[in-house]
Biopython code that builds the backbone (N, CA, C, O; Angstrom):
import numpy as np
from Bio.PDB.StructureBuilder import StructureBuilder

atoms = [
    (1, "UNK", "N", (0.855, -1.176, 0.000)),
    (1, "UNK", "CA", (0.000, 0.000, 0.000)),
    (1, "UNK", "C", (0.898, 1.235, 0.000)),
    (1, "UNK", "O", (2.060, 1.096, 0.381)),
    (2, "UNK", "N", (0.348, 2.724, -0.492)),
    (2, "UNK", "CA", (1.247, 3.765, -0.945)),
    (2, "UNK", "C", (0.225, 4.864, -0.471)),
    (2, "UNK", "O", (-0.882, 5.041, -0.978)),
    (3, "UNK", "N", (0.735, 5.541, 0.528)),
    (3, "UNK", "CA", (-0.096, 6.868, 0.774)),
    (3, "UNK", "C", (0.477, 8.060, 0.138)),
    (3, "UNK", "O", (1.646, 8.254, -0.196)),
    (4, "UNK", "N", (-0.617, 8.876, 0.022)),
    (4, "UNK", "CA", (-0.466, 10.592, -0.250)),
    (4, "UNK", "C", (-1.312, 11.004, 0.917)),
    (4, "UNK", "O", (-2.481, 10.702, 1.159)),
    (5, "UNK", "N", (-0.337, 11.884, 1.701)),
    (5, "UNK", "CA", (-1.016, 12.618, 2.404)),
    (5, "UNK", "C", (-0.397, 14.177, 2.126)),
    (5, "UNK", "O", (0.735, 14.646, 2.015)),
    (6, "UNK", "N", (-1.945, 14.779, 2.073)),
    (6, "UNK", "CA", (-1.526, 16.262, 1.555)),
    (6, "UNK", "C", (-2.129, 17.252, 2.788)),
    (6, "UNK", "O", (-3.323, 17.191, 3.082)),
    (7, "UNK", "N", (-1.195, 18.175, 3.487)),
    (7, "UNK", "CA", (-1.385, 19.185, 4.187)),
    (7, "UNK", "C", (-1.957, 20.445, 4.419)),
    (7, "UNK", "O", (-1.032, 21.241, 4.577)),
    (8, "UNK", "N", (-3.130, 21.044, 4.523)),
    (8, "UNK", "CA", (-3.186, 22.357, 3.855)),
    (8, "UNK", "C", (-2.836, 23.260, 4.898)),
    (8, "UNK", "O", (-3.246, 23.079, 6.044)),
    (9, "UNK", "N", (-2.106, 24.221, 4.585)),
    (9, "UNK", "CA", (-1.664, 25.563, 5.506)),
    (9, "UNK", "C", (-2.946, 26.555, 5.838)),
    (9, "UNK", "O", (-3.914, 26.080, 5.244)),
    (10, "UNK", "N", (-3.235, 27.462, 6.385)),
    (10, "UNK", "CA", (-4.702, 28.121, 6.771)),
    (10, "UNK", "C", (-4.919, 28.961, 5.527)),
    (10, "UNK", "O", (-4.060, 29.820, 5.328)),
    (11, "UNK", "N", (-5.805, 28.880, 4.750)),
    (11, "UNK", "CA", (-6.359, 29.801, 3.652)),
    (11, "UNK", "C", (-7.096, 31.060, 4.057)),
    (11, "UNK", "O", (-7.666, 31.308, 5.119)),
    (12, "UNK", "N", (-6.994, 31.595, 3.270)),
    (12, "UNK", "CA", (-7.142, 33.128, 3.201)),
    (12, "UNK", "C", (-9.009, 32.838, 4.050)),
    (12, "UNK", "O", (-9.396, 33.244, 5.146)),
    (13, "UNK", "N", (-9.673, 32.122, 3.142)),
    (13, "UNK", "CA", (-10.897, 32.487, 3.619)),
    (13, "UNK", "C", (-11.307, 30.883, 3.734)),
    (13, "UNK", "O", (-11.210, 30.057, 2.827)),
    (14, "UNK", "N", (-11.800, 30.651, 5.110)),
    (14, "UNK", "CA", (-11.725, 29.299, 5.915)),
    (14, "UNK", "C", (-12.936, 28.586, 5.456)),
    (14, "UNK", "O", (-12.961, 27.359, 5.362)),
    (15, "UNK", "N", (-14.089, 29.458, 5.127)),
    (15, "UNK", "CA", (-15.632, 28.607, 5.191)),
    (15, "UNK", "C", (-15.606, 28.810, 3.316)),
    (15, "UNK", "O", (-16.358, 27.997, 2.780)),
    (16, "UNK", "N", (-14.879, 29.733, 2.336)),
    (16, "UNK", "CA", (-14.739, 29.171, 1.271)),
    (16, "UNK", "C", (-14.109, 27.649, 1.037)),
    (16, "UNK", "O", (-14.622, 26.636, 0.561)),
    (17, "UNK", "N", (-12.884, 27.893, 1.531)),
    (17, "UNK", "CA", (-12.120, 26.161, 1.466)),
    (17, "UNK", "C", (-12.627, 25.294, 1.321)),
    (17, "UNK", "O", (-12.649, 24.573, 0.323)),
    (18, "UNK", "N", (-13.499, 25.113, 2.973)),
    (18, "UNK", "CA", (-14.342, 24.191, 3.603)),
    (18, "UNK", "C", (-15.909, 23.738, 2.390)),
    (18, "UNK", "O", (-16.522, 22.671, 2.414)),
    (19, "UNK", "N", (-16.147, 24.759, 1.596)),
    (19, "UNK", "CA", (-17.263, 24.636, 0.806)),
    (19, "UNK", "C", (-16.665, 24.113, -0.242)),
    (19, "UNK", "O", (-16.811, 22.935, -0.568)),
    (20, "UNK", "N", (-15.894, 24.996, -0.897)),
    (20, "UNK", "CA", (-15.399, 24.466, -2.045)),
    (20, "UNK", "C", (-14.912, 22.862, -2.299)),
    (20, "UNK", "O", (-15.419, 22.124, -3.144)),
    (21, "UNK", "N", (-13.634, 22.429, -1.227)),
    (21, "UNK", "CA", (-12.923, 21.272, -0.703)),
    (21, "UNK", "C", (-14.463, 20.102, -1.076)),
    (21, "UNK", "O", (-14.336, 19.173, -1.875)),
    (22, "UNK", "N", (-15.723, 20.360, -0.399)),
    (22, "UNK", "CA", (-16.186, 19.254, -0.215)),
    (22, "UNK", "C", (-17.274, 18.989, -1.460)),
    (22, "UNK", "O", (-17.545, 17.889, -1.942)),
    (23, "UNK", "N", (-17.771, 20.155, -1.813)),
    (23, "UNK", "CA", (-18.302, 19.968, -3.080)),
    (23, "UNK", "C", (-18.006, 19.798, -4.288)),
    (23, "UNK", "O", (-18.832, 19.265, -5.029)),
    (24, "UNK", "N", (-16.788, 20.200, -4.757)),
    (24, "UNK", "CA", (-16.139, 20.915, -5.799)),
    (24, "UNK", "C", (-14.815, 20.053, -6.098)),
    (24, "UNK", "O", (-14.680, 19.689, -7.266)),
    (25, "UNK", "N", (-13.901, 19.715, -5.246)),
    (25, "UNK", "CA", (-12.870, 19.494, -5.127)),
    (25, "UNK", "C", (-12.930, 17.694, -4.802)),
    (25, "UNK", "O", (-12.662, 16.872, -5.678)),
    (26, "UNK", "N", (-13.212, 17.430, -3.805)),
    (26, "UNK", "CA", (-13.244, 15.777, -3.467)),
    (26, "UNK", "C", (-14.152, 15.247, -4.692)),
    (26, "UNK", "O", (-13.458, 14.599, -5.476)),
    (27, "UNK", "N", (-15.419, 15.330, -5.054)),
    (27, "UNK", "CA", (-15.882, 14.961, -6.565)),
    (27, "UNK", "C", (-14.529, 15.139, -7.667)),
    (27, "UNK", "O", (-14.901, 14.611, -8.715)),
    (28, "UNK", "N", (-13.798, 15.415, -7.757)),
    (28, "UNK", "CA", (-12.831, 15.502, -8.408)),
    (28, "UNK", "C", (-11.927, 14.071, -8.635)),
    (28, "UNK", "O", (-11.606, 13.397, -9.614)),
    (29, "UNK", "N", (-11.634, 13.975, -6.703)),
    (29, "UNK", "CA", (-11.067, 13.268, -6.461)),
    (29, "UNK", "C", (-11.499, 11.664, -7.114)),
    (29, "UNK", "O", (-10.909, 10.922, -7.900)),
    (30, "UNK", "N", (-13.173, 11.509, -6.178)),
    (30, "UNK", "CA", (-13.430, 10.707, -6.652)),
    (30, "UNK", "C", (-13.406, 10.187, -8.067)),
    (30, "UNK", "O", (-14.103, 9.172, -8.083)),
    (31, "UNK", "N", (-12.947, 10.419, -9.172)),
    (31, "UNK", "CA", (-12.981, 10.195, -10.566)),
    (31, "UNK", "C", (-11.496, 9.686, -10.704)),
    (31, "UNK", "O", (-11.177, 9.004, -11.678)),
    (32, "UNK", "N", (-10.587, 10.026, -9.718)),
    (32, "UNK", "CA", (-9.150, 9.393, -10.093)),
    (32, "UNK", "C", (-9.013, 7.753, -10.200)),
    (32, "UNK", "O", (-9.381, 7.259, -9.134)),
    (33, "UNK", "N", (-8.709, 7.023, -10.896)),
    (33, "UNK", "CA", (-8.229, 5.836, -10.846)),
    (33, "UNK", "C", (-7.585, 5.463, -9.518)),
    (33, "UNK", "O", (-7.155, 6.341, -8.770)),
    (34, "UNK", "N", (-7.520, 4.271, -9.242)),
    (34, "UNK", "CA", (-6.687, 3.616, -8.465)),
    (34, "UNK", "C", (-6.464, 3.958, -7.261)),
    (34, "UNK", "O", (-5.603, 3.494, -6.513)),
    (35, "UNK", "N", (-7.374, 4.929, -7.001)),
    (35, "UNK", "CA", (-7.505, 5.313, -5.380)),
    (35, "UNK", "C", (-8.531, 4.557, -4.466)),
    (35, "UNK", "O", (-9.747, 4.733, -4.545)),
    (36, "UNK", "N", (-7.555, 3.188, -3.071)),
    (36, "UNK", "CA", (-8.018, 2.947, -3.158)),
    (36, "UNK", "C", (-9.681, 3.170, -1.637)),
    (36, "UNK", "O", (-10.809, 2.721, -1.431)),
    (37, "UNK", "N", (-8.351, 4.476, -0.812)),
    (37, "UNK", "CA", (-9.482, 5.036, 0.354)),
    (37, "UNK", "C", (-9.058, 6.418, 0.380)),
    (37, "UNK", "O", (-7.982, 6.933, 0.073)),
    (38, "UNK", "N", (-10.160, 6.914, 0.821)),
    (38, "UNK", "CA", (-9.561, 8.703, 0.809)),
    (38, "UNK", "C", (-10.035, 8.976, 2.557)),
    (38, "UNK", "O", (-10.715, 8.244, 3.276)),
    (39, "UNK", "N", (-9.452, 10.173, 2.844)),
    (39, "UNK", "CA", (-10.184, 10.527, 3.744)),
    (39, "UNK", "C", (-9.430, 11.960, 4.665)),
    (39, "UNK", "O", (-8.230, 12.043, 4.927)),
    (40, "UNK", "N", (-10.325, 12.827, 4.978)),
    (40, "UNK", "CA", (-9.832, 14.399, 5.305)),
    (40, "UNK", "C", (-10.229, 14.715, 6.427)),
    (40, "UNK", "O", (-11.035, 13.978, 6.995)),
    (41, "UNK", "N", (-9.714, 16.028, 7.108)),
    (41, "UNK", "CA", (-10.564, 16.546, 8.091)),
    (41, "UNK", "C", (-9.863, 17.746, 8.238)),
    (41, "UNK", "O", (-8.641, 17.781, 8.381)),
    (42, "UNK", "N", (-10.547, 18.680, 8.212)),
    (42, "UNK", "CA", (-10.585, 20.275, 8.770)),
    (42, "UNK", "C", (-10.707, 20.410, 10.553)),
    (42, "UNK", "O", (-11.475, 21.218, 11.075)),
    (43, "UNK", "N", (-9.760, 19.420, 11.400)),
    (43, "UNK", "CA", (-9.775, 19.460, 12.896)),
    (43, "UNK", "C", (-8.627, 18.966, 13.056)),
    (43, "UNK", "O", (-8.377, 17.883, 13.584)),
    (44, "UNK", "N", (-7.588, 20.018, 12.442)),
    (44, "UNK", "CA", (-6.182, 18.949, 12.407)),
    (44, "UNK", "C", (-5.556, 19.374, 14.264)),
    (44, "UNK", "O", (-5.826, 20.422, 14.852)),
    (45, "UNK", "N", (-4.820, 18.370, 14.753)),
    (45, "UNK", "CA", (-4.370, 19.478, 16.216)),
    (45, "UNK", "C", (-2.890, 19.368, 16.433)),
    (45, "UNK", "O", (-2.551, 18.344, 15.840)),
    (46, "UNK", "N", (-2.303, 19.680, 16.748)),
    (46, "UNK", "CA", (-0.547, 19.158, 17.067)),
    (46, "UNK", "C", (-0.836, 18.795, 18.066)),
    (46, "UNK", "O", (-1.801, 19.299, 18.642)),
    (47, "UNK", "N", (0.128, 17.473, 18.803)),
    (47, "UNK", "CA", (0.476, 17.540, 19.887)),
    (47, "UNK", "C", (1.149, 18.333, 20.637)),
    (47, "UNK", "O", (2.373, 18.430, 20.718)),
    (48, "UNK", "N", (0.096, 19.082, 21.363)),
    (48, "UNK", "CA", (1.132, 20.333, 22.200)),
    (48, "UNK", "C", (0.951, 21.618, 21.617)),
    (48, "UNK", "O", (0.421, 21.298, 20.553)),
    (49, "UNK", "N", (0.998, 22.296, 21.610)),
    (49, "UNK", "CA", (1.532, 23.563, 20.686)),
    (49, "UNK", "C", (0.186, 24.285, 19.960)),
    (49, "UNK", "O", (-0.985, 24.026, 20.237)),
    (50, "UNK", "N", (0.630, 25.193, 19.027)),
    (50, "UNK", "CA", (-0.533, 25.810, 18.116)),
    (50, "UNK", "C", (-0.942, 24.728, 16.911)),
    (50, "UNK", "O", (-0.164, 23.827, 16.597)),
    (51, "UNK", "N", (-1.986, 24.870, 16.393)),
    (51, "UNK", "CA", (-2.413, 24.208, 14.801)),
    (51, "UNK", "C", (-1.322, 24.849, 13.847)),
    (51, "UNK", "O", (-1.476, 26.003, 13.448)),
    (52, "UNK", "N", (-0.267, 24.128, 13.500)),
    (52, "UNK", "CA", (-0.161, 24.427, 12.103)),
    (52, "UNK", "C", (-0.414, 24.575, 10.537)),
    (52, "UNK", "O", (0.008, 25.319, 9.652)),
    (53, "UNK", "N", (-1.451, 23.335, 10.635)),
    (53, "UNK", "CA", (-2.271, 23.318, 9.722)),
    (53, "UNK", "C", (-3.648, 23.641, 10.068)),
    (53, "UNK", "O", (-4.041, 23.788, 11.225)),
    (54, "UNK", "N", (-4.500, 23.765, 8.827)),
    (54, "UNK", "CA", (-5.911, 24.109, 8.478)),
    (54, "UNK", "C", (-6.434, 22.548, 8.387)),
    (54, "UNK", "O", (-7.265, 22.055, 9.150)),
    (55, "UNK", "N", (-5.832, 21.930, 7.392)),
    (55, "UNK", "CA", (-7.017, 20.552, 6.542)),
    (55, "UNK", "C", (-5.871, 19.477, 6.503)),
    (55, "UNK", "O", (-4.677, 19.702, 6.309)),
    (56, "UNK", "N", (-6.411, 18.387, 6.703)),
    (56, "UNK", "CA", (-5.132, 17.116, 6.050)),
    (56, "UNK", "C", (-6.089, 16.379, 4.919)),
    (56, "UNK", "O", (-7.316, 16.483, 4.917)),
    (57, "UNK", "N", (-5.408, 15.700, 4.065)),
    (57, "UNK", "CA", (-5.999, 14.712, 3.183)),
    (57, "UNK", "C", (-5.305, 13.346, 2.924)),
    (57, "UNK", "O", (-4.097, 13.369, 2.691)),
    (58, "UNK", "N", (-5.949, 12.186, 2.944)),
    (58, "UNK", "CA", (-4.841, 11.127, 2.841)),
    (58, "UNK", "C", (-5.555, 10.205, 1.880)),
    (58, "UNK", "O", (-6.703, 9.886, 2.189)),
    (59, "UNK", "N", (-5.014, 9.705, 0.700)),
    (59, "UNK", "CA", (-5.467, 8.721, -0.063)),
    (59, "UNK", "C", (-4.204, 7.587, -0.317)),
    (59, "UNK", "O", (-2.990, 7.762, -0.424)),
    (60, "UNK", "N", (-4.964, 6.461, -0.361)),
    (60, "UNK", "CA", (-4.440, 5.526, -0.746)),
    (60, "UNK", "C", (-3.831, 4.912, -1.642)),
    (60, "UNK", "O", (-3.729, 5.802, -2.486)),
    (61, "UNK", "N", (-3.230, 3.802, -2.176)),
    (61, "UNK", "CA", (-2.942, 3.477, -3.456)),
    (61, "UNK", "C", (-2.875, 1.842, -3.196)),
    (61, "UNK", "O", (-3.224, 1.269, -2.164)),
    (62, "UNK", "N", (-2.369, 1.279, -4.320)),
    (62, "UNK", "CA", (-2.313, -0.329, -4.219)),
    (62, "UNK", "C", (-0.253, -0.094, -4.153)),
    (62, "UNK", "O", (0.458, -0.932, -3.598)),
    (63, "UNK", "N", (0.320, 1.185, -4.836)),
    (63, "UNK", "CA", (1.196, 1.059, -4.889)),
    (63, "UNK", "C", (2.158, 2.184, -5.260)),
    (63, "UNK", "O", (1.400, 3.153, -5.298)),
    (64, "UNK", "N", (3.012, 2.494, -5.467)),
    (64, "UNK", "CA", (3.658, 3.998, -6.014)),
    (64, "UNK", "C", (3.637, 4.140, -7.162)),
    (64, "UNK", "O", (3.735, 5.244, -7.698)),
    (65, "UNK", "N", (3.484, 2.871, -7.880)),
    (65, "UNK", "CA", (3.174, 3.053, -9.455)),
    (65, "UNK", "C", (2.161, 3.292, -9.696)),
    (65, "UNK", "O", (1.922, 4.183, -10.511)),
    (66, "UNK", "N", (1.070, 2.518, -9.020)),
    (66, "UNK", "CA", (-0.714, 2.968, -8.818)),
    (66, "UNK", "C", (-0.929, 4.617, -8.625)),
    (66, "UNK", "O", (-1.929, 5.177, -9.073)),
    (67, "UNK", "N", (0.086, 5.301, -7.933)),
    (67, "UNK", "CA", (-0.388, 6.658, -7.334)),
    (67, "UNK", "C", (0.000, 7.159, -8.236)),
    (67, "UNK", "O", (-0.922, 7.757, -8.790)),
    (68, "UNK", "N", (1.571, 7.342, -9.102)),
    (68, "UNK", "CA", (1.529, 7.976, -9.577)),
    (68, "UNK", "C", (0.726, 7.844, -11.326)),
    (68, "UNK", "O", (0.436, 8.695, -12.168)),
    (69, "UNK", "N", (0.623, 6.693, -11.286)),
    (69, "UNK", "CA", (-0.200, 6.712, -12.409)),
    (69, "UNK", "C", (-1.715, 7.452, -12.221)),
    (69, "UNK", "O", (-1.924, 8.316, -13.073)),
    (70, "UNK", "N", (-2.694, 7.267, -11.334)),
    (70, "UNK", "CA", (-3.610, 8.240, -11.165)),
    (70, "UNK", "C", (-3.491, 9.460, -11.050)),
    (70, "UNK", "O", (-4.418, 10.205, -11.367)),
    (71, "UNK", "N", (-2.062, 10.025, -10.466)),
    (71, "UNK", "CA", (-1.495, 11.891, -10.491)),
    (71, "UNK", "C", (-1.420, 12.006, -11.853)),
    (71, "UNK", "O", (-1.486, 13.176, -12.230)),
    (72, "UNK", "N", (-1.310, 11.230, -12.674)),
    (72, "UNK", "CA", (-0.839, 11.653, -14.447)),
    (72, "UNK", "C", (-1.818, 11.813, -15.242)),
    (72, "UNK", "O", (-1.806, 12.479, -16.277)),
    (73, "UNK", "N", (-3.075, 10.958, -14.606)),
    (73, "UNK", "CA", (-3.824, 10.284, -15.533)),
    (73, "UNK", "C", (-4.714, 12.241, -15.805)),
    (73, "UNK", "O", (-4.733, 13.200, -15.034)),
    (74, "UNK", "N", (-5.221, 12.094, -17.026)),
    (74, "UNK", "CA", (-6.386, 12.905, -16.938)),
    (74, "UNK", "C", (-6.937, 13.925, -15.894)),
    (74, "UNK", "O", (-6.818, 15.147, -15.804)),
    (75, "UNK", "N", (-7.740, 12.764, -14.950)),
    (75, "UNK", "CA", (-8.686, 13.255, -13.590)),
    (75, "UNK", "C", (-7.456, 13.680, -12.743)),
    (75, "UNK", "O", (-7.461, 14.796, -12.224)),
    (76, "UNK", "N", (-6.483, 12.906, -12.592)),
    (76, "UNK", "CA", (-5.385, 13.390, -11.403)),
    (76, "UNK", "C", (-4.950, 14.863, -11.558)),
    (76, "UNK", "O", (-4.890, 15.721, -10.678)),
    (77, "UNK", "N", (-4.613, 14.982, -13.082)),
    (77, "UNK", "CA", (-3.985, 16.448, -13.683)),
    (77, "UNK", "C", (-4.867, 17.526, -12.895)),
    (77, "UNK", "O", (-4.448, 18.473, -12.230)),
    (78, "UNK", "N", (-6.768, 16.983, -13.235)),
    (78, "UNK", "CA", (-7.424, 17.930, -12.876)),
    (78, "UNK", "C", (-7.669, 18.064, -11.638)),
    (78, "UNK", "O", (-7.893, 19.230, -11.314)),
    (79, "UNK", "N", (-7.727, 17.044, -10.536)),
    (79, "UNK", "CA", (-7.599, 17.779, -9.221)),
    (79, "UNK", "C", (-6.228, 18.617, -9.128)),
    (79, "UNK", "O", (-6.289, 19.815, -8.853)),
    (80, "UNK", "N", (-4.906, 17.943, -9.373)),
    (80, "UNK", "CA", (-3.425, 19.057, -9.082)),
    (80, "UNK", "C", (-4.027, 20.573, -10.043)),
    (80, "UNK", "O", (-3.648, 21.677, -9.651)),
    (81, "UNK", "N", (-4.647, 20.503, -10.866)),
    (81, "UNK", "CA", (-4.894, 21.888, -11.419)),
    (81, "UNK", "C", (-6.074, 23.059, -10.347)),
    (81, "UNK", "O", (-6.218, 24.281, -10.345)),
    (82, "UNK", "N", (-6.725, 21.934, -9.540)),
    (82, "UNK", "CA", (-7.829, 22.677, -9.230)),
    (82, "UNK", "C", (-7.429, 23.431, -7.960)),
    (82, "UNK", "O", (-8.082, 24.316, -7.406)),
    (83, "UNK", "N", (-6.082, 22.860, -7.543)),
    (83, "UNK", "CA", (-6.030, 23.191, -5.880)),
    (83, "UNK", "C", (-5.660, 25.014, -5.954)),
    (83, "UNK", "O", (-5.858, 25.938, -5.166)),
    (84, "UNK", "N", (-5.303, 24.958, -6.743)),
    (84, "UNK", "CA", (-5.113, 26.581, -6.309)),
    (84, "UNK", "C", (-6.582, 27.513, -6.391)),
    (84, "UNK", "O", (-6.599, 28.710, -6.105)),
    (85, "UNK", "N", (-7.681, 26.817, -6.790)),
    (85, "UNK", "CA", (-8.975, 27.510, -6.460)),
    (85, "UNK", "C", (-9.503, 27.463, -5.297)),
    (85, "UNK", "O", (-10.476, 28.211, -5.211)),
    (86, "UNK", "N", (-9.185, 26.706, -4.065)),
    (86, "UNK", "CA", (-9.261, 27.152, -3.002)),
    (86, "UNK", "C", (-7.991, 26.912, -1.600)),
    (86, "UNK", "O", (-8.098, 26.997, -0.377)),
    (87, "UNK", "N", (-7.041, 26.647, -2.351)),
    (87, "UNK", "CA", (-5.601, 26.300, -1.014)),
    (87, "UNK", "C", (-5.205, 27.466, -1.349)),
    (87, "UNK", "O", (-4.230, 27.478, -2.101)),
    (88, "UNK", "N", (-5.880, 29.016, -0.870)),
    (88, "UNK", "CA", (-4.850, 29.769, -0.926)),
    (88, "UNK", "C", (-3.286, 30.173, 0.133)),
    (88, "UNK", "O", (-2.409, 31.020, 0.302)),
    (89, "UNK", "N", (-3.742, 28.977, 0.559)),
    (89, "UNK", "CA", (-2.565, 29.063, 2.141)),
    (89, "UNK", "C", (-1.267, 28.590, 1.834)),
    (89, "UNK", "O", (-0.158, 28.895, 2.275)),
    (90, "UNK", "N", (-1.791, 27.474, 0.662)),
    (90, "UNK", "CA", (-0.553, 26.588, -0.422)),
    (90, "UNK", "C", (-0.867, 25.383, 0.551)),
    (90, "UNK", "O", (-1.637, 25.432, 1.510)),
    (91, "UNK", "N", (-0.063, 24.195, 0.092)),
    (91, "UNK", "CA", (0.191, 22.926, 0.640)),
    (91, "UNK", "C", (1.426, 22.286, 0.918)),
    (91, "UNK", "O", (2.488, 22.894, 0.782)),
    (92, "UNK", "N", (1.358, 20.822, 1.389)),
    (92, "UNK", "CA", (2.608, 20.135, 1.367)),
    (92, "UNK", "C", (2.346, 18.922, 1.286)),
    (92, "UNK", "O", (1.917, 18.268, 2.236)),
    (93, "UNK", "N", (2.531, 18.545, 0.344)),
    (93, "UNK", "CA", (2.269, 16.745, -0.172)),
    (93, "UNK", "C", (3.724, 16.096, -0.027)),
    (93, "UNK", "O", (4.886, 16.455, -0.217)),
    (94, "UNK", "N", (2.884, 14.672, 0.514)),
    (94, "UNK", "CA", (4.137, 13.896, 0.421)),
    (94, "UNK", "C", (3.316, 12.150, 0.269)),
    (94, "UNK", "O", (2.243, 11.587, 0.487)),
    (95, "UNK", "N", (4.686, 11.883, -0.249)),
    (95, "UNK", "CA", (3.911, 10.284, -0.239)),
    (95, "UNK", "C", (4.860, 8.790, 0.584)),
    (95, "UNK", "O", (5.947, 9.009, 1.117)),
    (96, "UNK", "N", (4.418, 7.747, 0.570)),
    (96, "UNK", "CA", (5.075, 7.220, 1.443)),
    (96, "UNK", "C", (4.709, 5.727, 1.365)),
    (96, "UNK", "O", (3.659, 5.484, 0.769)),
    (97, "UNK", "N", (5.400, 4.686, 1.869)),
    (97, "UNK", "CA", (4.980, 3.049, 1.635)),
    (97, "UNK", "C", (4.042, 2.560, 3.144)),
    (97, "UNK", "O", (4.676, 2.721, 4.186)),
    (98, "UNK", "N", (2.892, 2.103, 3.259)),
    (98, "UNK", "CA", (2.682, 1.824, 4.447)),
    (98, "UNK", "C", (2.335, 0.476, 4.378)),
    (98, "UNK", "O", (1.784, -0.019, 3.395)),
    (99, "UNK", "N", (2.730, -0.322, 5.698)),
    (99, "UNK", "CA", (2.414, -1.854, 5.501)),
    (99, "UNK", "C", (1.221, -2.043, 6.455)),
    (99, "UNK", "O", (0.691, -3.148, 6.568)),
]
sb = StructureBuilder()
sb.init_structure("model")
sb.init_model(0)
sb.init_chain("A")
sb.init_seg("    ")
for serial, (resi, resn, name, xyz) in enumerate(atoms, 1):
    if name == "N":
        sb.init_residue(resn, " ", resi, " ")
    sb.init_atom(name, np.array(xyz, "f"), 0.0, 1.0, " ", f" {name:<3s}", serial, name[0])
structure = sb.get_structure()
C-alpha cells in the first residue's frame, strides 16, 4: 500500500475552502483511478503547541506506481490543477509506503 497525504496551511478564507474542498474538489477526487481510500478533516491538532495546519488529506494506493499513475492520468492532472482555487494558504504533499 502507498499513501499521499496532503497538508493544507490556513487559507485566506476558511468557510470558502471548507465549501469548495467538499463539493467541488473531493468529486474531483473521486474520478481518479486507483484510489483505493480517501479521507480528510478540517480538525487537524498538534500535539502540544498551536495548529499548524488548516485541513489534512490522505489517499491511498495499491502502490507507487498505482499513485503515480492516477497523479498523471487525466482526472489526477485535474484535481493538481484545481487546488489553487481554493488552497490559498498553499500545501505540502508527500507520499510514502505503508504496511
Amino acid at each position: 500500500m502507498h499513501r499521499m497525504l496532503v497538508l493544507y496551511n490556513e487559507p485566506k478564507d476558511p468557510a470558502h475552502f471548507k465549501k469548495y474542498y467538499i463539493e467541488t474538489h473531493l468529486p474531483l477526487v473521486s474520478k481518479m483511478q486507483g484510489v483505493k481510500k480517501v479521507s480528510y478533516s478540517f480538525d487537524v491538532k498538534p500535539l502540544g503547541g498551536k495548529a499548524t495546519y488548516f485541513g489534512v488529506f490522505e489517499a491511498d494506493f495499491e502502490s507507487e506506481a498505482a499513485m503515480m499513475s492516477a497523479l498523471s492520468s487525466k482526472e489526477g492532472q485535474a484535481v493538481a490543477g484545481d487546488v489553487p482555487n481554493y488552497a490559498s494558504g498553499g500545501v505540502t504533499m508527500v507520499h510514502f509506503p505503508v504496511k
